[in-house]
N, C-alpha and C positions, 0 to 999 in steps of 0.2 A: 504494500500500500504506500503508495508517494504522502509523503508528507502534503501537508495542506496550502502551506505560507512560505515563502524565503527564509525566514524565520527574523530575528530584530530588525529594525529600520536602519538601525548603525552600518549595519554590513554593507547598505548599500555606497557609502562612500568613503570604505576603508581605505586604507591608505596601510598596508603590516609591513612591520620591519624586522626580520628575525635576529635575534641576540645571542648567539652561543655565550654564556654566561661567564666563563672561566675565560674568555679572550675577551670582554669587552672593555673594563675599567675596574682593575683593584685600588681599591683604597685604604688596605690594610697594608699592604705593602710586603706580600705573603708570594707575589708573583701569578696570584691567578684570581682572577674578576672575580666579583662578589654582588651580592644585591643594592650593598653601601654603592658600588661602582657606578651601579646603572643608573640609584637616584639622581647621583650627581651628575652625570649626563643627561637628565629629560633634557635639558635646555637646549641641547641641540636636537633633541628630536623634536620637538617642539617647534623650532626656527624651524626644523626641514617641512614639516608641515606634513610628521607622519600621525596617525591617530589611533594605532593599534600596535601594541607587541607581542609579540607569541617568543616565550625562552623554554631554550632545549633545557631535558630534564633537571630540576635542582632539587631532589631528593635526596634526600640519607642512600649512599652509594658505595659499592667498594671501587667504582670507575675501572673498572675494568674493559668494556667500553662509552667511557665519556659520559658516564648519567644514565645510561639505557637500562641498566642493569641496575633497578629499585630495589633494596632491601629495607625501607621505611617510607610508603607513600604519605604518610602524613607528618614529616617533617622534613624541616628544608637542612641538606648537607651543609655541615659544618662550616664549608669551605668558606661557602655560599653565605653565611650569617644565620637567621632564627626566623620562626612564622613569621614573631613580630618584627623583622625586617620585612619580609616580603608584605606584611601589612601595610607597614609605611611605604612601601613603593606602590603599593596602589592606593591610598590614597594621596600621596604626591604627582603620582603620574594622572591621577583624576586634576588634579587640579591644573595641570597641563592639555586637559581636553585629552589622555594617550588613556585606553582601554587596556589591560595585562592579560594575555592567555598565557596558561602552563603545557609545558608538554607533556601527554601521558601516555606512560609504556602500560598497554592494557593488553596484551598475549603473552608477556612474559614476564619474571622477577631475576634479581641475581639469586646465585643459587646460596646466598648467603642471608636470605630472608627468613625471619621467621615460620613463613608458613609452609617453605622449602622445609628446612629444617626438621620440624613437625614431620611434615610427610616422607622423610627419608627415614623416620623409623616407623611409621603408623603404618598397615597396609590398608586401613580399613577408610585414611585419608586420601579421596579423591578431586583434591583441588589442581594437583598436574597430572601429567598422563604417565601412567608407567604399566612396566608389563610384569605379569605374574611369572611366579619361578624364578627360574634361568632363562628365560628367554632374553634374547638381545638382538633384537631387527635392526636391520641398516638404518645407522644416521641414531639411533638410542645411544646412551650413556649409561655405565654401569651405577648401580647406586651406591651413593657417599655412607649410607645410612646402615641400619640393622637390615630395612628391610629389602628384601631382594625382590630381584628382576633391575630394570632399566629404565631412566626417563627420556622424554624427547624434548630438545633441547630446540629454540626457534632458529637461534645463529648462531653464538660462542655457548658454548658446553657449560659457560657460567652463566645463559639464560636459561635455564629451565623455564618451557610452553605452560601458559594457564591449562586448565581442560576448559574449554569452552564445548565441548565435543566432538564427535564427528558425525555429517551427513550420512555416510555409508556405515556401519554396524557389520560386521563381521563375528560370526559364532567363534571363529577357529582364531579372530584377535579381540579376547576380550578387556582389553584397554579401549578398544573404541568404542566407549561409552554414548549412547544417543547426547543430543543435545537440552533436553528435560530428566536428566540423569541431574544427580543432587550433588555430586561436585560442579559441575556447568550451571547449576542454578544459582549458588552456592559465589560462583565466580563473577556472575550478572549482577548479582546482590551484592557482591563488594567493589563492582565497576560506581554500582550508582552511589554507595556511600560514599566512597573516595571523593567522585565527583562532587557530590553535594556538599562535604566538608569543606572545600576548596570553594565551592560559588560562594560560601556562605560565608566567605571571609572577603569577599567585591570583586573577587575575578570576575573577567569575560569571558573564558570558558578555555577550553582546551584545542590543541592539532594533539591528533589522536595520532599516536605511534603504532606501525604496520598495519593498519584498520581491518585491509582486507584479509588478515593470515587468523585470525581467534576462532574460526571452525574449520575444523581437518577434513581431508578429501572429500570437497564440497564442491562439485560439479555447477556449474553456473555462481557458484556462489550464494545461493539460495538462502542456506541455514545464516549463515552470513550478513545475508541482506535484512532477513526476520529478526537477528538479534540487533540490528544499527537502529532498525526502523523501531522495534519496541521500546531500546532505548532514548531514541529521540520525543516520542509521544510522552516518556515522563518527563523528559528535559520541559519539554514544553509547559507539560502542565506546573512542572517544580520551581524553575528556573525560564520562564519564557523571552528574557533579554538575555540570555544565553547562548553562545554560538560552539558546535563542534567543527574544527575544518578536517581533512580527513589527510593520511599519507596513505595512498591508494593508489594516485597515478592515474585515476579513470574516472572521471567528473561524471560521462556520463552512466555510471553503475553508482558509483556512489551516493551522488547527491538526490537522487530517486530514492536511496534505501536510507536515508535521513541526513545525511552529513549539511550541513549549511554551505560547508565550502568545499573541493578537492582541486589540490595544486599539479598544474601540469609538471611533470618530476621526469626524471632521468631513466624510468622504469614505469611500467604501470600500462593497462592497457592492450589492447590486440596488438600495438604496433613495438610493445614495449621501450613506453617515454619516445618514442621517435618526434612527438609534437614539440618535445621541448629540447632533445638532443638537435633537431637538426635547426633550432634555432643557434643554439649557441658552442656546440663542442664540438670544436677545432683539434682534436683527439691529442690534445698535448696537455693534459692533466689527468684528469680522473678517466682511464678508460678501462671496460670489459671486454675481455676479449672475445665473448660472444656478439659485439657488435658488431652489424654491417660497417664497414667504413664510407666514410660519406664526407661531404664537402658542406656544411655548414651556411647557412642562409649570409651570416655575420661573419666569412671569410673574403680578406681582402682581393682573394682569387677572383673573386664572382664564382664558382662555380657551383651554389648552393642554388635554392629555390625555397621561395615561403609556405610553396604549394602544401608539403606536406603538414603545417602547422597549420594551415586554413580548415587545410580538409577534418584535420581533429577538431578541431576549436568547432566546424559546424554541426560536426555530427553530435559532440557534444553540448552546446548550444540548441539543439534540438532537442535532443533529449531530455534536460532538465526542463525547459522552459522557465520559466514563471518559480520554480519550485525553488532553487541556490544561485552560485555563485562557484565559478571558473576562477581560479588564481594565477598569473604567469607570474615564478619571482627569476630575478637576476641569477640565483643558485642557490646553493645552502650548504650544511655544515657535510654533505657526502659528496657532494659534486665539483667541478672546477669552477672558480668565479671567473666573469667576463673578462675580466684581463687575467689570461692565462699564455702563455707561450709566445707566440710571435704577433699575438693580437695586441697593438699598442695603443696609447691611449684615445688617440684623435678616432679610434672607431667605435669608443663606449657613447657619444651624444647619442647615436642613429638609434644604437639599441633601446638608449632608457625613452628615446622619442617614441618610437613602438611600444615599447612596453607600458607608457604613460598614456597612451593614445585609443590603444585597442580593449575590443570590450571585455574586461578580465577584470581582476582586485589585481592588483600591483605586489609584489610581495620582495622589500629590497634585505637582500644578507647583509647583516653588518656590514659598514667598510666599503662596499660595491658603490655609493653611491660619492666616495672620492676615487673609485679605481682603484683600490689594494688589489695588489697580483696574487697568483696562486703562486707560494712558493715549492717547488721542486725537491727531494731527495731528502725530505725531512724523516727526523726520527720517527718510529713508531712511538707513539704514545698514547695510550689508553685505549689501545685495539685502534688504528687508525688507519695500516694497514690491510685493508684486504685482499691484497695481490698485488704482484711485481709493478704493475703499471696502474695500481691502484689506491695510492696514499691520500684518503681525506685529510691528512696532517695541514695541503699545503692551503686549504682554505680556512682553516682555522686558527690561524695566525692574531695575534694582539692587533686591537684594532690600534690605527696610527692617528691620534689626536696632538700632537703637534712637532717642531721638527728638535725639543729637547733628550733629556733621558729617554732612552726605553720607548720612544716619542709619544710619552706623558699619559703613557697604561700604566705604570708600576714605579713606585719607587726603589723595586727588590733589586737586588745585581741582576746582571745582564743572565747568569747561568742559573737563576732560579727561576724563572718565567718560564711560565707553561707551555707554551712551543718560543723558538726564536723570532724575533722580527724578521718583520721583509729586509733581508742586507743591501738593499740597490741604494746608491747617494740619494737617486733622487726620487725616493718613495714618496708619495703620495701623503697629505696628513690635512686633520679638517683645521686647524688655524688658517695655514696658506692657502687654503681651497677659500677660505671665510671671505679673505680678504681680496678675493680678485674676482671681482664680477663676472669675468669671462670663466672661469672653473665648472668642471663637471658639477662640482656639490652644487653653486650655485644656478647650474640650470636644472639641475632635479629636482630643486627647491623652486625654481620658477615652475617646471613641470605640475608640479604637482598643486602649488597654488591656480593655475591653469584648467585641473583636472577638476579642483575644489567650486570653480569658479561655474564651470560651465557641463549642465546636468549631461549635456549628447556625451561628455567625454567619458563617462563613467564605466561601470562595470556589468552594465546590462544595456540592453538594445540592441541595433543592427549594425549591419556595417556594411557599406555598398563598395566592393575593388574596384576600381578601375582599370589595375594594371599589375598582375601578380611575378611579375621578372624586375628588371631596374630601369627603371627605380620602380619601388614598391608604393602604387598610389591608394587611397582609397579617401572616401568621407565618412564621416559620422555624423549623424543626426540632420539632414540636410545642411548642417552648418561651418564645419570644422574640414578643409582639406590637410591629407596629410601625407608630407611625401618622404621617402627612406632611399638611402642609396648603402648599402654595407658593404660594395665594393671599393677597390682601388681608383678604380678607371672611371670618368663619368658615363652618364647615361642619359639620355635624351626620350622623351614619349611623345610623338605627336598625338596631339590634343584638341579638338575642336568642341568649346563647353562655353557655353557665355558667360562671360563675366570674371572668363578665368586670367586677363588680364588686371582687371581693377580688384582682384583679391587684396585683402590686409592681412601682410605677412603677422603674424603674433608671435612667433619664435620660429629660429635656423639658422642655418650657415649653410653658403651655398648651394641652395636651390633660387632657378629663377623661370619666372611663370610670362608667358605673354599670351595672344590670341588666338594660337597656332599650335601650341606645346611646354612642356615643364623640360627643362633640364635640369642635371643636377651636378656636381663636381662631386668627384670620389668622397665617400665619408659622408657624404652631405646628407640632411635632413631640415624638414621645413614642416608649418603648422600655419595654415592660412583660414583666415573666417571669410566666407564668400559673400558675396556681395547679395544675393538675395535676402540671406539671415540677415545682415544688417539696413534690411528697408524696414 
């Protein structure tokens, strides 16, 4: 059953920023970000004219990967400061007009949890999934405990899987408990306390960690979509200014089975993340090697196309209708950020122009929005490694707030911070971006006041192309032309549109329009109100 509503009205002109906690601003001087950090930052998020945060997990952790691995959902890690920090940041960030989501690991715990624990000696405990005996099927883990047999583990051997259950039931595996088995009930019932513990302290609600994995070999996804959707109908009735966004990767299964929001992600989907790969990864950071290789939309080569992000965005945009909310963000704390490899600065305008432009919620990673690079060949640290050409390390780097110490994250020596800084002289940092009008920061900050200003720009509606090679044209709401070039080379459209002469450029750099046709020089992007919207 589709949810009824979008769900808050807020959503509709979010603006999210994600925060990996432990790289954003320590103020303890510990070398790794705190909730003290991020207070003292609203003020720039604030100026940027962002109005939602969503931060990767800050629970009591053994971090073994990075927070994912919960051994006390209902306190905040050590690291991190106390509830009543993160109380104070939301009502601080309240007074910023900025909204706090938490991230929640809801399929799996570290296996260093309580109720791990518990169940490694109980047999008669089934909140994870284990198998009786001596059994040990591929991909189980032997158990820690008294009791025997094996659990199943969702990624590192230190998450032990909730039992949420499974759609198929097997006589011959009786671990695969139905989905109204009383550990899976059991598990529902402690999703929604959690939840509720946390809204009832002024969050805005949760991005829900692996959404789509909490019932096992589930064919369509089914069991799956019955447990998001039952729990959205209490959200509603408990918490109704409450929003879940989902990490899923497929807006259109998602936000149908209740999510409010699902981000186009690097994975996810029929095409597997291809909507958001072939916008942005230039296969020089985070790659799988199960991907096609492909040429990127946002490669100085030209040799990309938007086509395939169109074609997701519509079918997805179809799909929900009326019901959520489609995400595009810059990256995140698994993927490479926009300046990664040979992609240099003068080609991040075009992207955040798109991505400001198009009908999606906006979603900036830390840092992305002065150009912090992906740094390369970094430590593993806190599982960040997942394979050879796979280091998350290098997006999660200290953000760079200005060009002193540590550039003004930490006061801690240089060798106690939580990953190194970006080493290039001339790293990026938000004081010198502040102070020069023509900066990335400061036209993401005009972007997005832009975006605030004017309703067509937002996160629902249409969007008519006009031109889906280069330059990339399209309008929004009869009123807004918007032109993209992510190549090197320029690119020219013949054009015959009245009025597309006397357009009012609102923001660009090198596009230029006459009677006839739009050109554009390499890199260039442009944002024009047409002259009918202004009679």
């Amino acid at each position: 059953m589709t949810p009824s509503s979008s769900g808050p009205s807020w959503l509709h002109d979010a603006v999210l920023y994600q925060i990996y906690p432990q790289s954003f601003a320590d103020s303890d001087g510990d070398g790794v970000g705190d909730v003290n950090g991020i207070i003292d930052r609203l003020g720039h998020l604030s100026w940027l004219g962002v109005n939602t945060i969503w931060i990767n997990p800050c629970f009591v952790s053994p971090f073994r990967d990075a927070g994912y691995d919960v051994s006390d959902y209902y306190s905040v890690a050590p690291r991190y400061g106390t509830a009543d920090d993160l109380a104070a940041l939301v009502e601080s960030a309240r007074g910023h007009g900025i909204r706090v989501m938490l991230d929640l690991v809801a399929g799996h715990t570290s296996d260093e949890h309580p109720w791990f624990l518990e169940s490694a000696n109980d047999p008669s405990d089934h909140r994870y999934i284990w198998t009786t005996g001596d059994a040990r099927p591929w991909g189980f883990v032997a158990s820690p405990g008294s009791r025997p047999g094996a659990y199943l583990p969702n990624f590192f051997e230190s998450q032990p899987a909730l039992n949420f259950g499974y759609a198929r039931t097997k006589p011959a595996e009786p671990w695969r408990q139905p989905v109204d088995a009383d550990g899976p009930r059991a598990n529902r019932a402690a999703l929604r306390d959690i939840m509720d513990f946390w809204l009832r302290l002024g969050l805005a609600g949760f991005r829900v960690d692996m959404a789509s994995s909490l019932v096992k070999d589930d064919p369509g996804l089914k069991e799956t979509i019955r447990l998001w959707t039952e729990l959205r109908r209490w959200l509603d009735r408990a918490h109704p200014e409450a929003a879940i966004l989902a990490e899923w990767g497929d807006p259109a299964v998602s936000v149908p089975a209740g999510f409010h929001v699902d981000f186009f992600l690097q994975f996810g989907g029929s095409t597997d993340g291809l909507a958001m790969r072939s916008l942005w990864n230039n296969g020089q950071g985070t790659v799988l090697d199960h991907w096609d290789p492909l040429d990127c939309f946002f490669d100085a080569g030209g040799g990309g196309s938007p086509r395939p992000f169109i074609d997701a965005w519509r079918e997805a945009a179809d799909a929900i209708g009326d019901a959520g909310y489609i995400s595009l963000p810059t990256s995140n704390h698994d993927f490479a950020r926009l300046a990664c490899g040979s992609r240099t600065a003068d080609q991040l305008p075009a992207a955040f122009a798109l991505q400001m432009t198009w009908p999606t919620l906006p979603a900036i990673y830390y840092g992305d929005e002065i150009g912090m690079r992906f740094i390369p060949d970094l430590p593993d640290v806190e599982g960040s490694v997942l394979s050879p050409r796979y280091n998350r390390a290098g997006s999660r780097t200290p953000m760079q707030w200005d060009g002193g110490a540590n550039a003004g994250f930490s006061t801690a020596a240089p060798d106690r911070l939580y990953l190194p800084l970006d080493p290039g002289p001339g790293r990026p940092n938000v004081e010198d971006q502040r102070a020069d009008p023509d900066s990335l920061l400061n036209l993401v900050r005009r972007l997005i006041a832009l975006r605030a200003s004017a309703p067509e720009l937002r996160g629902s509606g249409g969007v008519e192309i006009l031109n889906d090679g280069f330059p990339f044209v399209y309008v929004r709401g009869d009123r807004y032309l918007v032109v993209v070039n992510p190549r090197r080379d320029p690119a020219r459209l013949p054009l015959s549109r009245p009025g597309l002469d006397t357009a009012r450029p609102v923001e660009g750099s090198g596009v230029t329009l006459d009677a006839e046709a739009i050109s554009a020089d390499g890199f260039a992007y442009g944002i024009y109100e047409l002259p009918a919207a202004r009679a």
